[in-house]
Phi, psi and omega in degrees: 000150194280178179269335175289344140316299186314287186332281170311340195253003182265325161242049128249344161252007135337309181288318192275332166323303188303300169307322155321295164328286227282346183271286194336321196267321204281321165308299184334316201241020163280161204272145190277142201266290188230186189275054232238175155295093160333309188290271200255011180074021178277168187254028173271097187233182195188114174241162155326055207275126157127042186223164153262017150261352181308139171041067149217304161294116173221156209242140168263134164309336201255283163253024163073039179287124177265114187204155182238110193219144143258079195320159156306124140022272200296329168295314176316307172283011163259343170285293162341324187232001170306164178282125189273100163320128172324295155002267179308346200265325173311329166268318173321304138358267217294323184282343143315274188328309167261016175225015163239324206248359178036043171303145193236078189251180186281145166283140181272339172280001145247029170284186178221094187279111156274174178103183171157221175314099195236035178281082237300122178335298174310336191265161211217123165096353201227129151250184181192122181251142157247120175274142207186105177224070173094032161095326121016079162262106216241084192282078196251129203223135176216166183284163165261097153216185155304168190296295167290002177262357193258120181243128188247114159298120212206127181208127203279107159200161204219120183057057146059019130279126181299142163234347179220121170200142186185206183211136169268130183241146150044053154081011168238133161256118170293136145256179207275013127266037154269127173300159152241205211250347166263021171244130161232056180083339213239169201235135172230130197212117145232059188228272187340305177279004160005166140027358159274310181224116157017136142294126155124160198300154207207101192264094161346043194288101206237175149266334198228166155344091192274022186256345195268141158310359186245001180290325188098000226230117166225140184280100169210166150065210199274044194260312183312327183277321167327270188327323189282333178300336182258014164310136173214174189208353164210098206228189180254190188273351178274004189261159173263174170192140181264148205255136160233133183243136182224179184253333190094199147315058189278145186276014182191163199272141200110008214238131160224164167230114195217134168275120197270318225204180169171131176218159168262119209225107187276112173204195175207114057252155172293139179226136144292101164291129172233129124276107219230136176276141174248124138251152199264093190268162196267202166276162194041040163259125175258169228220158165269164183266059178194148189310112179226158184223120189285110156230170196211116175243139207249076182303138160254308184129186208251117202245141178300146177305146172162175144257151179238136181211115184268095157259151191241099158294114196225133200242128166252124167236186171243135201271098109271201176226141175254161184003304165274357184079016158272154180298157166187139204239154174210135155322092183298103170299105177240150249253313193241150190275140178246109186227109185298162178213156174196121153302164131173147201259138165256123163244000000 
């Protein structure tokens, strides 16, 4: 063999090493999409969130495999805030229960699950599955907001006995005496307020809570015509007082309101920050027939002499659905931001 042979067959496999090294490193370091178990992939994982093990400690649910990672920020929150099919949240649900909660249930992924959608025509904005396997009833109840706003209501029963119930959010599972981290206290009503109350913000003077059962104040019936009657622009430090953001009037049902946020912003005049979502339905989306006026009323409490000032920072979309029937919301780009305001003085 030549020396010039040589040569060559010593840098092409130098050039072939180098490519090797260079896929190997390039797989190695690709950036990860979703969050699955490392052992078999499943997307059942589960970490501590509201702990000092969140996105560190992980457990997979499916096959109780244990590893310690601290995902990227952005990945982290997209696992967090993606939309959960009812389905998945029902096994999520169960495998949570035995393998964190160390339950002694059916694996749910070898049951023969009947049921699925069970959400009333008339109701608008709301969905509700009902699941059923091996004595098993599995019950999911969640709002058409976005995706990271969606908290699923979730009960649990096994022989016509509750044995579990709560709700899952962004990937935490509450139990139903837990606050949870998405209430802030407030009642969404679209009906009641037909022909009572105005778009736009509506400031509230009561003596006690109207959110409490012990009040006289239920939202049913003529209680919206109640609130309204109770409107200021001046109350004292002894009213409680409640913020109502309406929508108005739509001739037809699919129209929601969901409060994303509430801050308190010590300045002066002091101002209550809302952050708040519309959605819209698109075409062929269907709607019920009937008048609704999407609102949210927001109890605060009993306030310091001062001036207030209510802003509603408000993002409008729009609803459809795709191929599969999931929600899918797009966003109105509009040039200048739509933002509601309301004065009003505690003396």
């Amino acid at each position: 063999m030549t020396r010039k042979a040589i040569i060559l067959i010593l840098i092409l496999a130098i050039v072939g090493s180098a490519a090797t090294l260079f896929a190997s490193y390039s797989l190695s370091s690709a950036p990860e999409s979703k969050i699955v178990c490392p052992k078999d992939g499943s997307p059942f994982v589960w970490t501590p969130i509201g702990s000092k093990s969140e996105n560190f400690n992980w457990v997979c649910l499916r096959c109780g495999h244990h590893w310690t990672e601290t995902y990227p920020e952005k990945l982290y929150e997209s696992w967090r805030n993606e939309f959960l099919e009812p389905s998945f949240v029902r096994d999520y649900t169960l495998l949570y229960l035995r393998t964190v909660r160390q339950w002694n249930i059916a694996d749910p992924l070898t049951l023969d699950w009947t049921g699925g959608r069970d959400t009333p025509e008339e109701i608008v904005g709301y969905e509700t599955y009902v699941y059923r396997a091996s004595g098993i009833i599995v019950t999911i109840g969640y709002p058409v907001v976005l995706p990271e706003n969606t908290s699923y209501k979730i009960k649990v029963e096994f022989k016509c006995q509750t044995v579990w119930e709560g709700e899952l959010f962004r990937q935490e599972f509450l139990e139903s005496d837990q606050p949870s981290q998405n209430d802030l206290g407030v009642i969404y009503d679209y009906y009641g307020g037909v022909g009572v109350f105005e778009m736009g913000i509506h400031v509230i003077a009561t003596t006690h809570d109207p959110t409490s059962s012990t009040t006289g104040f239920e939202t049913v019936n003529d209680c919206w015509r109640l609130l309204m009657e109770k409107e200021i622009v001046k109350a004292s430090t002894k009213d409680f007082i409640s913020i109502i953001i309406s929508r108005g009037d739509h001739p037809t049902g699919g129209y929601t309101i969901q409060v994303k946020t509430f801050r308190w912003l010590e300045s002066y005049p002091v101002k209550l920050r809302f952050e708040v979502n519309f959605t819209d339905p698109g075409e062929g989306v269907m709607v019920t027939e009937a008048f609704t006026n999407p609102l949210v009323l927001v109890p605060i409490g009993k306030l310091s002499p001062g001036e207030y000032v209510v802003e509603a920072h408000i993002d409008q979309y729009i609803l459809t659905f795709d191929e599969q029937g999931r929600p899918v919301y797009t966003l109105l780009q509009t040039f200048k931001e739509e933002l509601w305001t309301q004065k009003f003085v505690i003396e």
